[in-house]
C-alpha positions as CSV (number, residue, x, y, z in Angstrom):
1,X,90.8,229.5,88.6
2,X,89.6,231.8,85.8
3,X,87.7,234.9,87.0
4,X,84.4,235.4,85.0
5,X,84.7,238.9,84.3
6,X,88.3,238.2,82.5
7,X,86.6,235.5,80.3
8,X,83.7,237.9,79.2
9,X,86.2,241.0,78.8
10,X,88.8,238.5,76.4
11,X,85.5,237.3,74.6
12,X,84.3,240.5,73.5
13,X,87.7,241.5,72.3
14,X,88.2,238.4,69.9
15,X,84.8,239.1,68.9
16,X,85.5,242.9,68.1
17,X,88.1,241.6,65.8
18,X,86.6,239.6,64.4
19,X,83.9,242.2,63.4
20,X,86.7,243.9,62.3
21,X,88.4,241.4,59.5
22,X,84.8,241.0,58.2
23,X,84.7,245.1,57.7
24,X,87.6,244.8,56.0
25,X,86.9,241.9,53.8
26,X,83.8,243.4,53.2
27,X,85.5,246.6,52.4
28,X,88.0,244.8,50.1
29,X,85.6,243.0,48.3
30,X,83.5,245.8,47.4
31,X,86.6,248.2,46.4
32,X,87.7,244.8,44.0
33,X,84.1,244.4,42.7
34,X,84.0,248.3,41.2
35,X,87.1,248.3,39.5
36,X,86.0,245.2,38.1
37,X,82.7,246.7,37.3
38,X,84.4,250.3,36.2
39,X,86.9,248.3,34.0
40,X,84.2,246.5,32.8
41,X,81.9,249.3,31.6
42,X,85.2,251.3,30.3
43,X,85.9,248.1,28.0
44,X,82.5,247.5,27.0
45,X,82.2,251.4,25.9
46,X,85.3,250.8,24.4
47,X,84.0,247.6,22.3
48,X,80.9,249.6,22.0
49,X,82.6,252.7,20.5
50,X,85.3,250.8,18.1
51,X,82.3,248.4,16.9
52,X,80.3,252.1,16.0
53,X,83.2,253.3,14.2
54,X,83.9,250.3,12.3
55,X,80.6,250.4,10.9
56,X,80.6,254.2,10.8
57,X,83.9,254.0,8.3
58,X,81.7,251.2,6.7
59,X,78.7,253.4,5.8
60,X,80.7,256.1,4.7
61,X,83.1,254.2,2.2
62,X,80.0,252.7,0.8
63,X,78.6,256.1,0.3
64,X,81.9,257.1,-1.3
65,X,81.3,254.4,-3.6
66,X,77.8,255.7,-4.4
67,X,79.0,258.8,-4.7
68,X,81.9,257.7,-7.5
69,X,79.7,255.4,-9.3
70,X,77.1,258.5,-9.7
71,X,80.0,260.2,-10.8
72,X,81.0,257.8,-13.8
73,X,77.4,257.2,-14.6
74,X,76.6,260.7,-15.6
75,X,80.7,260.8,-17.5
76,X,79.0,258.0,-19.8
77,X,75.8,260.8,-20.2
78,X,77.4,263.9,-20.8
79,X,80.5,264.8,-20.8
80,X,80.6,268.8,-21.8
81,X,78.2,270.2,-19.9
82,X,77.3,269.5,-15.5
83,X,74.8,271.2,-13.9
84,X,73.6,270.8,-9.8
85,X,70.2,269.6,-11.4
86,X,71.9,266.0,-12.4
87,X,71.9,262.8,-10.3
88,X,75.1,263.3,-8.6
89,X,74.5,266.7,-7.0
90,X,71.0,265.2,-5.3
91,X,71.7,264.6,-1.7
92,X,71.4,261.5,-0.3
93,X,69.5,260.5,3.0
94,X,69.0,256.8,3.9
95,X,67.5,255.4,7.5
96,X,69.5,252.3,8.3
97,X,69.4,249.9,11.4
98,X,72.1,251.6,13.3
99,X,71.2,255.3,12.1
100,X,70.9,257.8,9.3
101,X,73.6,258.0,6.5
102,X,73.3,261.5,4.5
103,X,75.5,262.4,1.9
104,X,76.0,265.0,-0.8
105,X,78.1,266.4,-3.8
106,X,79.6,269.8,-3.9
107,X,81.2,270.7,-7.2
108,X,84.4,272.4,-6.3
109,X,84.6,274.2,-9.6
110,X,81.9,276.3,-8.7
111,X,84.5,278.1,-6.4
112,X,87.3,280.5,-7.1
113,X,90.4,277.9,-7.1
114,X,93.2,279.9,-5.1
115,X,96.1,277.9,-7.0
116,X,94.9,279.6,-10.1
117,X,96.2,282.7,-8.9
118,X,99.6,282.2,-9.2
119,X,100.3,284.5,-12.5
120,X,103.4,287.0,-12.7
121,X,103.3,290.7,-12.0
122,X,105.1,291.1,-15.3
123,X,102.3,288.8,-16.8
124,X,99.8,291.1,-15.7
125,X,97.0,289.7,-13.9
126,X,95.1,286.8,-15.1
127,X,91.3,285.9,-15.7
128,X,91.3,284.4,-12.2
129,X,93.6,287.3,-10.1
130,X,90.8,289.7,-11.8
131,X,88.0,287.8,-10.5
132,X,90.0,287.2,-6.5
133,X,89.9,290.9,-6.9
134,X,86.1,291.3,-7.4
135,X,85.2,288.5,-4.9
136,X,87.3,290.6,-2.2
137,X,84.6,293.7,-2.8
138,X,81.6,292.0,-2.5
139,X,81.9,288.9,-0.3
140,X,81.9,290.1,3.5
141,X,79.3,292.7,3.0
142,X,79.0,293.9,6.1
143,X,82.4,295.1,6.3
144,X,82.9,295.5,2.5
145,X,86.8,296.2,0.7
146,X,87.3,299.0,-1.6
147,X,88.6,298.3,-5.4
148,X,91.8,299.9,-3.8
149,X,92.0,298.0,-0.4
150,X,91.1,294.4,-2.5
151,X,94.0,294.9,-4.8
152,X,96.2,295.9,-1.9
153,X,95.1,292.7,-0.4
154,X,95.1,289.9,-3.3
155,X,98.8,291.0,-3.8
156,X,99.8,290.0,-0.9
157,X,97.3,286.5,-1.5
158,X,99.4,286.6,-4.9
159,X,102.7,287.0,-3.1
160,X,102.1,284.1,-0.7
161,X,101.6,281.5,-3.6
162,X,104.3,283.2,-6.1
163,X,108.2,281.7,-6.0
164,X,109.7,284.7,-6.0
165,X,110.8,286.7,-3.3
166,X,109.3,290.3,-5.1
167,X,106.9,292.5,-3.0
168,X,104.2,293.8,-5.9
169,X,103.1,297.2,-4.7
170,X,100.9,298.0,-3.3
171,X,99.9,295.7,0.0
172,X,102.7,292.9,-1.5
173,X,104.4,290.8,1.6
174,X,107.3,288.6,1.0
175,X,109.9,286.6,4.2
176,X,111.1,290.0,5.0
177,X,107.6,291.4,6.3
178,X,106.7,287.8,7.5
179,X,110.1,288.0,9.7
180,X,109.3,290.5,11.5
181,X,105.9,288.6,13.1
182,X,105.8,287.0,16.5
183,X,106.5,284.1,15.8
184,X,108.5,285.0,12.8
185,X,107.8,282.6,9.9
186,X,108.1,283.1,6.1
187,X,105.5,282.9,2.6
188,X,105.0,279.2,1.5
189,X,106.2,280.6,-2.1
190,X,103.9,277.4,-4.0
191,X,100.5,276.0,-4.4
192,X,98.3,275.9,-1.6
193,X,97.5,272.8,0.8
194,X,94.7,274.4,2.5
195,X,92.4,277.4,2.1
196,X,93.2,278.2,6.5
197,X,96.7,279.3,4.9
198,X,94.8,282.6,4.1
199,X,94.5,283.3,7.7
200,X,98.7,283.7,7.8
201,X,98.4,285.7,4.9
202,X,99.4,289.8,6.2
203,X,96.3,291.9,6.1
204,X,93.7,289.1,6.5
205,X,91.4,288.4,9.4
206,X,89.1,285.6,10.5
207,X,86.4,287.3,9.4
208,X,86.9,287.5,6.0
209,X,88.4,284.4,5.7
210,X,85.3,283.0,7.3
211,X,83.1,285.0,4.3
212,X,85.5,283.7,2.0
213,X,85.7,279.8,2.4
214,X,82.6,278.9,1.0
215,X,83.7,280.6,-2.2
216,X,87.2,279.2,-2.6
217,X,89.0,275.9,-3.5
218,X,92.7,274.1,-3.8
219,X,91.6,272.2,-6.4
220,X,90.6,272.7,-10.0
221,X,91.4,272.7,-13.3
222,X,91.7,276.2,-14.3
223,X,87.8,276.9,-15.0
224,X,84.8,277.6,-12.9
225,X,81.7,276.3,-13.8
226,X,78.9,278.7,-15.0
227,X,76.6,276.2,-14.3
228,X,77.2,275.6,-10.6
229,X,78.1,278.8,-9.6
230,X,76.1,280.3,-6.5
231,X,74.2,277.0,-6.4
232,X,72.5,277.9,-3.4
233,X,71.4,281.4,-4.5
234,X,69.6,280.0,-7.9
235,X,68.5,277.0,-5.8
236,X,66.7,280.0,-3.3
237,X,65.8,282.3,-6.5
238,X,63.4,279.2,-7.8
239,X,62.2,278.3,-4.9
240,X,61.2,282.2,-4.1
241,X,59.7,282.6,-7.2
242,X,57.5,279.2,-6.6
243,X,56.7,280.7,-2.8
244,X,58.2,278.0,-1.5
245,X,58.2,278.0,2.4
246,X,61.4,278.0,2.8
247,X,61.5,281.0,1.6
248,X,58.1,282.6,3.2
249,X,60.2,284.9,5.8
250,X,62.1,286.5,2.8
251,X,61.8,289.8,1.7
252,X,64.0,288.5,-1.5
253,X,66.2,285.6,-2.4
254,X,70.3,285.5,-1.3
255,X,72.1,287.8,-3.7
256,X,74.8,285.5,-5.8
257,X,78.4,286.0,-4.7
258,X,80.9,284.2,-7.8
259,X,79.0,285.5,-10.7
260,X,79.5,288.9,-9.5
261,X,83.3,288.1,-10.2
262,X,82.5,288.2,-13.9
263,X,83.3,291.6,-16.1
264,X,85.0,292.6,-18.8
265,X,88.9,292.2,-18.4
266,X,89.9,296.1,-17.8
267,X,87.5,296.4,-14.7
268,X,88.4,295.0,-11.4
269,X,85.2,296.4,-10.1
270,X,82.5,293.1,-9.5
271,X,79.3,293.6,-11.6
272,X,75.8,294.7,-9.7
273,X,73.6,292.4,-8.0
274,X,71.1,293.1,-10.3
275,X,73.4,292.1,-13.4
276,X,74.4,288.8,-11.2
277,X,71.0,287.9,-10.8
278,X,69.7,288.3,-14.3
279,X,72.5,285.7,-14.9
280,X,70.9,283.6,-12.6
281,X,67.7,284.0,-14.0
282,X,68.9,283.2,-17.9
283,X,70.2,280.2,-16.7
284,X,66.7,279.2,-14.6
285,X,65.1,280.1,-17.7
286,X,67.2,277.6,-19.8
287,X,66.5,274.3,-17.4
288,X,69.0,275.0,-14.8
289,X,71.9,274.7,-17.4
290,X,73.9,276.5,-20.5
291,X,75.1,274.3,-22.6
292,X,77.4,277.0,-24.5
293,X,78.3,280.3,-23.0
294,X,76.9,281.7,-26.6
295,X,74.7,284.0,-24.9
296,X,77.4,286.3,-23.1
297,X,77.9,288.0,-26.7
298,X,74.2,287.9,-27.1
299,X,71.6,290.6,-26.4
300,X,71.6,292.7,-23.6
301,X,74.9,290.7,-22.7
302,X,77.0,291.8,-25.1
303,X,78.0,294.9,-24.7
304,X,79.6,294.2,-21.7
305,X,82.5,292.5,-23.7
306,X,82.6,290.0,-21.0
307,X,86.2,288.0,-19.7
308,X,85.4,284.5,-20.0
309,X,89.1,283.3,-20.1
310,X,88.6,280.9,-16.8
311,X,85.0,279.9,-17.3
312,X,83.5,276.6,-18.4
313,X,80.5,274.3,-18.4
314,X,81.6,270.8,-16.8
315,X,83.6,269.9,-13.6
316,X,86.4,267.3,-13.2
317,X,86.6,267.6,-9.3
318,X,83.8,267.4,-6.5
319,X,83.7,267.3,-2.3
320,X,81.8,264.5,-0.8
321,X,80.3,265.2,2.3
322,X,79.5,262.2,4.1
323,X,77.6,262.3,7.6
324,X,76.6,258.4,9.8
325,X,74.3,259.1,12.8
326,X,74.6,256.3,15.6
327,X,72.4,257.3,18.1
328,X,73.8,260.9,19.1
329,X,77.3,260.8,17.4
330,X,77.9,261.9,14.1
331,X,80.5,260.1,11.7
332,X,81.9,262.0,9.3
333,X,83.9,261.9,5.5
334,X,84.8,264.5,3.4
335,X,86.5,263.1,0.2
336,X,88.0,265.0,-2.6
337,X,87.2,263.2,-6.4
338,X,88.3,263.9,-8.8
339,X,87.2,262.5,-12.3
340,X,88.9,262.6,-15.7
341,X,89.0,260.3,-18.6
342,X,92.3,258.2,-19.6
343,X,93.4,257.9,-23.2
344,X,90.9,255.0,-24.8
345,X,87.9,257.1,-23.1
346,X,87.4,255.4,-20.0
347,X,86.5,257.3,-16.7
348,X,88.4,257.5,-14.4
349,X,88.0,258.4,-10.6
350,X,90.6,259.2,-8.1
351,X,90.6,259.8,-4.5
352,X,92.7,262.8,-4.0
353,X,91.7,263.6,-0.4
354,X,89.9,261.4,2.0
355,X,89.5,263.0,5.8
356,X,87.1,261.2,8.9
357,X,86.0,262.7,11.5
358,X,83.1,262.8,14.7
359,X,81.2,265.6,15.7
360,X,78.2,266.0,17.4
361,X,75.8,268.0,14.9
362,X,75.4,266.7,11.2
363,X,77.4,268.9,8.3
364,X,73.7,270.5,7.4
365,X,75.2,273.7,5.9
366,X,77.8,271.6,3.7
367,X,74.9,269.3,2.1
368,X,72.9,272.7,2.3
369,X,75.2,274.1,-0.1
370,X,74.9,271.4,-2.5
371,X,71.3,271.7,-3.2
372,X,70.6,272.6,-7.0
């Protein structure tokens, strides 16, 4: 015969099991149901994201397009003379369904091309070396170079690009002063990849080669364009003069930087602000554009006996800055084009570069420097 309080006691234990699978069901159920739900919501961002980019890289191949059709259209225009007033160098802001699509053209021959300074020391230095020289005095002027510091400097820039294995004197560096760095490593001795390589370069710092990028270029075809140089400075003189609001907190418009490069060629000293900005102003004055360079030997120009040895009036290669908002990421393309025309006159355009890329702010100060 079963004794009552045995019964309850056995009771109450197959009960508290009981209670204790259903904890751990429970338990197990809800561990399984958030990894389902966390490897859910990883491969939906991940769908999400890949779909984003896909039409990210869509936008900004179409706006590459634009950008080379622009490109072609003005070729069958003009072909001597490019200005940042023309239909290509207008930047471009559309509102689409999944965001905003900006883009813009940067002519890169209105910088200093760094592969043009690869002359000699017996050659003497060329039109291009000269102005290097004169854009090392005035553009970091807050910590300015000397005429004697500058040359020191651009021959060691002159050393890094050269093929031989020649110090020029005085600031030259070849593999034996680049051997003796921690880590030791030696000159590229040919044509720069990348305008960063300055930064290996002996006697530079990131602060000038900061002050220098927007000035300077790998590509080109041996002439900067009078008519785009300092883009943004003629861009801020008009608008100035207008009172444009843009401008209302100004005491005076952003000196220009490149045309201060120009002199005559036995003066490695840059020419004044004030001579820079009359330049400017003559070509303001003329509709933006020069569509001869006439007007160096002319007037109160001439007697300066100006060097226009690397100095022309049309471009053949341009930096598309491309920039897809969806919701708060930014897409981005920078594209290097260049345009040329083939032997039975048709215009051609090649994509020498093409880089993508996210960030989280738009590339403002790129487009920014594109403005005519």
């Amino acid at each position: 015969m079963n004794c009552p309080d045995k019964l309850s006691s056995a009771g109450s234990t197959q009960r508290g099991a009981t209670l204790i699978v259903a904890l751990v069901v429970v338990l197990l159920v809800v561990m399984l149901a958030t990894r389902i739900s966390s490897d859910y919501l990883v491969l939906f961002r991940t769908v999400e994201n890949q779909t984003a980019v896909g039409q990210a890289r869509a936008y900004l191949r179409g706006a590459e397009s634009v950008a080379k059709e622009a490109l072609l259209k003005d070729l069958m225009l003009a072909t001597d003379v490019d200005n940042n007033l023309e239909l290509w160098a207008q930047p471009l802001q559309i509102p689409l369904p999944e965001g905003i699509l900006q883009a813009c053209l940067l002519d890169l021959q209105s910088r200093l091309n760094l592969n043009d300074l690869g002359a000699t020391a017996a050659e003497g230095y060329s039109s291009a070396q000269r102005s290097f020289i004169r854009l090392l005095q005035v553009v970091n002027p807050d910590s300015p170079l000397d005429q004697v510091a500058a040359v020191a400097l651009a021959h060691a820039v002159f050393d890094w690009l050269d093929v031989d294995n020649e110090p020029r004197q005085p600031g030259g560096a070849e593999a034996l002063d680049y051997l003796q760095y921690t880590p030791p490593y030696r000159p590229a001795n040919q044509a720069f990849v990348s305008t960063t390589e300055l930064i290996l370069i002996k006697g530079m710092t990131t602060e000038l080669v900061t002050a220098l990028t927007p000035y300077i270029s790998v590509w080109g075809n041996g002439y900067m364009n009078f008519n785009t140089l300092d883009a943004s400075s003629a861009r801020s003189a008009r608008l100035f003069a207008l009172g444009n609001d843009e401008t209302a907190n100004s005491t005076e418009p952003p000196a220009p930087v490149l045309l201060r490069t120009l002199n005559n060629a036995d003066s490695l000293l840059p020419i004044n602000t004030e001579a820079a900005s009359l330049l400017v102003n003559m070509r303001i004055n003329n509709g933006g554009t020069m569509s001869n360079l006439e007007f160096f030997n002319q007037g109160v120009l001439a007697a300066q006996n100006w060097d226009l040895e690397g100095l022309g009036l049309n471009s053949e290669y341009f930096l598309l800055t491309a920039d897809m908002q969806i919701q708060t990421r930014h897409y981005q393309l920078q594209s290097v084009l260049h345009r040329s025309v083939n032997g039975a006159g048709i215009g051609l355009l090649t994509v020498l570069s093409r880089h993508f890329g996210t960030a989280i702010t738009a590339l403002e100060d790129s487009c920014a420097a594109a403005l005519p």
